[in-house]
N, C-alpha and C positions, 0 to 999 in steps of 0.2 A: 791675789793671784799666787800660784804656787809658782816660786823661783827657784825648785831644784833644777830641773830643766834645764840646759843652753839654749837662749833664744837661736834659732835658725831662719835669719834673712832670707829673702829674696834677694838679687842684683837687677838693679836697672842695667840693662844691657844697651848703650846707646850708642849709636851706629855715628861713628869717626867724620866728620866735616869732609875730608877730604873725598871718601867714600858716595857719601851722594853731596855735591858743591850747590848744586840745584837750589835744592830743600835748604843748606846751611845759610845761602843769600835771602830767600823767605822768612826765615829765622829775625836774622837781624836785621833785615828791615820791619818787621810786626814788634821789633825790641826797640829800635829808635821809633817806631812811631809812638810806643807805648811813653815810652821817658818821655819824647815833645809835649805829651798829655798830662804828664804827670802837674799836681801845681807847683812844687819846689823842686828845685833841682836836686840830684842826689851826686855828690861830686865825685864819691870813692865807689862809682859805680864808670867800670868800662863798658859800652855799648859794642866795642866791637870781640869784649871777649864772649861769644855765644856759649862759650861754660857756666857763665855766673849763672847763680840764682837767680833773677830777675829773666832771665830768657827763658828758662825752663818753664813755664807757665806757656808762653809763649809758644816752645818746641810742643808741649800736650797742644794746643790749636793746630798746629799745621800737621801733626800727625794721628788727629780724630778722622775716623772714615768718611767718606761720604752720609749725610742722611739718609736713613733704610735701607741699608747695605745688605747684603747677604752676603757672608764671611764663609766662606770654605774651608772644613778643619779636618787633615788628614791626618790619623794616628802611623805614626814608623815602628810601634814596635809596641810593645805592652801585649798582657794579656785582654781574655775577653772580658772577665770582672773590673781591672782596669779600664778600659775601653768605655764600657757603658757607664762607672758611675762620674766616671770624667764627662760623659753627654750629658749626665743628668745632671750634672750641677753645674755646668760650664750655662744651661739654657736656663738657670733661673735670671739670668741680664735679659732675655727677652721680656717677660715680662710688663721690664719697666722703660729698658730702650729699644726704640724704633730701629733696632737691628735681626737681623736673621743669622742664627750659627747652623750650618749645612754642614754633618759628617761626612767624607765621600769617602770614597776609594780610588776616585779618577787623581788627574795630576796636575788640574788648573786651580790646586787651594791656595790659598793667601798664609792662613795657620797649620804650619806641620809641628804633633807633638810628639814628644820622646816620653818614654820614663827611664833612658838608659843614657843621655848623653852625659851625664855626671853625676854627682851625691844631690848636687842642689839641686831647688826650686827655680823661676822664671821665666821670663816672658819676652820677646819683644814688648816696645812701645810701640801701639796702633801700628801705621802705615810703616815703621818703620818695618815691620815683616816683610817689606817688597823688595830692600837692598840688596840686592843677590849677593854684591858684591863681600857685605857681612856676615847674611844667612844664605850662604848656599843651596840651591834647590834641594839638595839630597841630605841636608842639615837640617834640625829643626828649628822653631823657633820659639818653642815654649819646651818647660822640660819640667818633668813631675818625678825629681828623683830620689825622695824616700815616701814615695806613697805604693803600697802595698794592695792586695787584693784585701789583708786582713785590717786595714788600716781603720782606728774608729771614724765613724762617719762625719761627726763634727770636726774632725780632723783635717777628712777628704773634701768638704764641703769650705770650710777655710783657706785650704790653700788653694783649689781650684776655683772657687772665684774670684778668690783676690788676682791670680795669674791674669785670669779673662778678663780683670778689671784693668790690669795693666794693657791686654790685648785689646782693648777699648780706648784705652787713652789715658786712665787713671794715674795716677802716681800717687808715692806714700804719703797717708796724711800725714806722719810727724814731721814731713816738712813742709807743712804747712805756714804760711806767716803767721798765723792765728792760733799756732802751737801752745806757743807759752810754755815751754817743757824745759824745767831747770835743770840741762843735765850736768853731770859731772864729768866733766870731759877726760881728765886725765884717767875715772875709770873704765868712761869707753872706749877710750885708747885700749886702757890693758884688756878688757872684756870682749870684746871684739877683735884683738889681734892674736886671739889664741882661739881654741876648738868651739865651735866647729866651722867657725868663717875664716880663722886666718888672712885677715884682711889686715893689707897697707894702711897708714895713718890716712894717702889720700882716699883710699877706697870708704873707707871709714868717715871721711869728711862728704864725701860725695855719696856714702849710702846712709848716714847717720842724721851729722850736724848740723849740712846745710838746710838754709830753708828758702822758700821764695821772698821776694822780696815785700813788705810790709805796705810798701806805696803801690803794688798793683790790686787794681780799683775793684777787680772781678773776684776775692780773695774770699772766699768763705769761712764763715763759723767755724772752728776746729771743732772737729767729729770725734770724743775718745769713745764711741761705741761703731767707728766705721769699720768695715769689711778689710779695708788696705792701711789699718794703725797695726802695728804689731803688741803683744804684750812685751814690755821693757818690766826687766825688773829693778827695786826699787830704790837698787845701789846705786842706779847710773842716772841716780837724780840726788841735788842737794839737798831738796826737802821732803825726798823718802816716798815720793808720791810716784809708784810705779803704773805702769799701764793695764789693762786688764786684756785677755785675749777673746776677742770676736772671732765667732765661727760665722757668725748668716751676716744678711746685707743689712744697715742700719734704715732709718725712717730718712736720715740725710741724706745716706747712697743711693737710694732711691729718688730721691727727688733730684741727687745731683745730676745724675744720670740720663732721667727723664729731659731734663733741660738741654744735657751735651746729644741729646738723637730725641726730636720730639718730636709727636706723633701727629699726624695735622689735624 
């Protein structure tokens, strides 16, 4: 993969406990019933901090939509070449899940997008789009902010379905338990805390290092040709083995997909 480039994250944008309390008591009780199941105990795992690793598996279940949903997606601003190739590649998820994305112009959507609320890229997670309290109605909740009308297509196709994949429920494969990714921590520290992410060591630990937990049972294959891996270059691993960049959906996104909204 060519590493002149700065790789450019997305952020999980996850909507604060205190914000929806509801949702956060769902959390961790789907997190203690998970650990009761597990067969060994895991002792340096706290249940009641719903940050760990180990919940966030957990957190993508209670904020997948209903099955067969029809998701309502109102653009705030972009042009009209923006507009349309964001429909067209936001609807290749239908496809393969039993969901429906409806562009409107009315004002009862679920997804509002930007390509002006910032530089970056992102998404809500699923349901979490509903919190008013974090994405205000008049705010968006996905945001495409260096994609261009001139933008190459594999480009536009890349980062708008990995967004929708997050607006689905997805979250990044590299932290997956079934990673296996030897990074070099101290250079993602430095690699990551300068341009173009600028991100805190926690930011970094919470968009980078961490991973789900290895004893939850529902833990799939790692995917390095899925749609929501980024390409890593090859410094910020100890054995040189950097990631490659996926632009389309992989054969496992598809299936995984098909499985989280299935069609009867």
């Amino acid at each position: 993969m060519a590493e002149s480039q700065p790789v450019r994250l997305c952020i999980d944008r996850v909507v604060p406990d205190e914000l929806n309390p509801a949702r956060a008591a769902a959390e961790q009780s789907i997190v203690e019933d998970a650990l009761r199941t597990m067969r060994s105990p895991l002792p340096d795992i706290d249940a009641l901090d719903i940050s760990h690793p180990v919940s966030r598996m957990a957190i993508v279940t209670v904020k997948k939509w209903p099955n067969a949903s029809t998701l309502k997606c109102r653009f705030l601003d972009g042009s009209p070449t923006q507009r349309k190739r964001v429909q067209e590649k936001a609807k290749m998820w239908e496809e393969f899940a039993n969901v429906t994305l409806k562009f409107v112009k009315s004002s009862d959507e679920q997804i509002r997008i930007s390509f002006r609320a910032d530089p970056g890229s992102w998404s809500a997670l699923g349901t979490d789009a509903l919190v008013r309290a974090y994405f205000p109605k008049h705010q968006p909740t996905m945001n495409f902010g260096w994609l261009r009308d001139d933008t190459p297509d594999a480009e536009c196709e890349r980062v708008v379905v990995h967004e929708f994949g997050h607006a689905l429920g997805a979250i990044h494969e590299h932290q997956s338990p079934k990673a296996a990714l030897n990074w070099n921590t101290a250079e993602v520290y430095r690699y990551f805390s300068g341009p173009p992410n600028y991100w805190s060591k926690e930011d970094i630990d919470f968009n980078v290092l961490q991973r789900y937990s290895r004893e939850q049972a529902n833990a799939t294959k790692f995917d390095r040709k899925s749609i929501m891996l980024y390409a890593f270059p090859s410094a910020l691993f100890t054995d040189g083995k950097g990631t490659e960049q996926n632009n389309q959906l992989s054969a496992a996104d598809k299936k995984f997909i098909a499985q989280m909204y299935p069609r009867s």
